[in-house]
Steps between C-alpha positions, in 0.01 A plus 500: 500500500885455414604825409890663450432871481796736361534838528742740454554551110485844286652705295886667590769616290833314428730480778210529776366284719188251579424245771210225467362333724245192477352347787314144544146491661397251770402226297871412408663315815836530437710576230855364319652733215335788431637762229444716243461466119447760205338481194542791209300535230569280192751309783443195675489448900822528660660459817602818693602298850390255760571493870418140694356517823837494652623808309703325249453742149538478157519756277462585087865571404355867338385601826777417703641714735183770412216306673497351803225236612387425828247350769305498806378202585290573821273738220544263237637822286753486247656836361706610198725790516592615210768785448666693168203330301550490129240565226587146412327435885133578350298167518180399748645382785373182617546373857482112516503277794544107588243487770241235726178511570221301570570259199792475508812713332494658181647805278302794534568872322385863576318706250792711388622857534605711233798637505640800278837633400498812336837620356 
């Protein structure tokens, strides 16, 4: 079964700190971009940052310089570090990944991971 499985999310007051951490299970090959969305309630899905298998990122310009998205290929893991979160930083966290298997390559997502500011 194709499975991207996050963990890492919780609750932390403004200004601390939270790292994620989603990893791919056997079934996926290999992997492109992988990266991290958000969603908040009443919000749509957005972008938080993408790193390509050769470590090239992208980032949302409101995270900038706070979070800090990386990868380890060899475990198929891909982590978010996120520093001086916000309240504004509460969403499910959604890990997504552009990955091959068997049939061939498609999009795949994690479950999500709450996150919670608390001011």
């Amino acid at each position: 079964q194709v499975q991207l499985v996050e963990s890492g999310g919780g609750l932390v007051q403004a200004g601390g700190s939270l790292r994620l951490s989603c990893a791919a299970s056997a079934s996926i090959f290999s992997i492109n971009t992988m990266g991290w969305y958000r969603q908040a309630p009443g919000k749509q899905r957005e972008l938080v940052a993408t790193v390509t298998s050769g470590g090239r990122t992208n980032y949302a310009d409101d995270v900038k310089g706070r979070f800090t998205i990386s990868r380890d290929n060899a475990k198929k893991t891909v982590y978010l570090q996120m520093n001086n979160l916000k309240v504004e930083d509460t969403a499910v966290y959604y890990c997504n990944a552009d990955g091959l298997t068997r049939v061939g390559w498609s999009d795949y997502w994690g479950q999500g991971t709450q996150v919670t500011v608390s001011s």
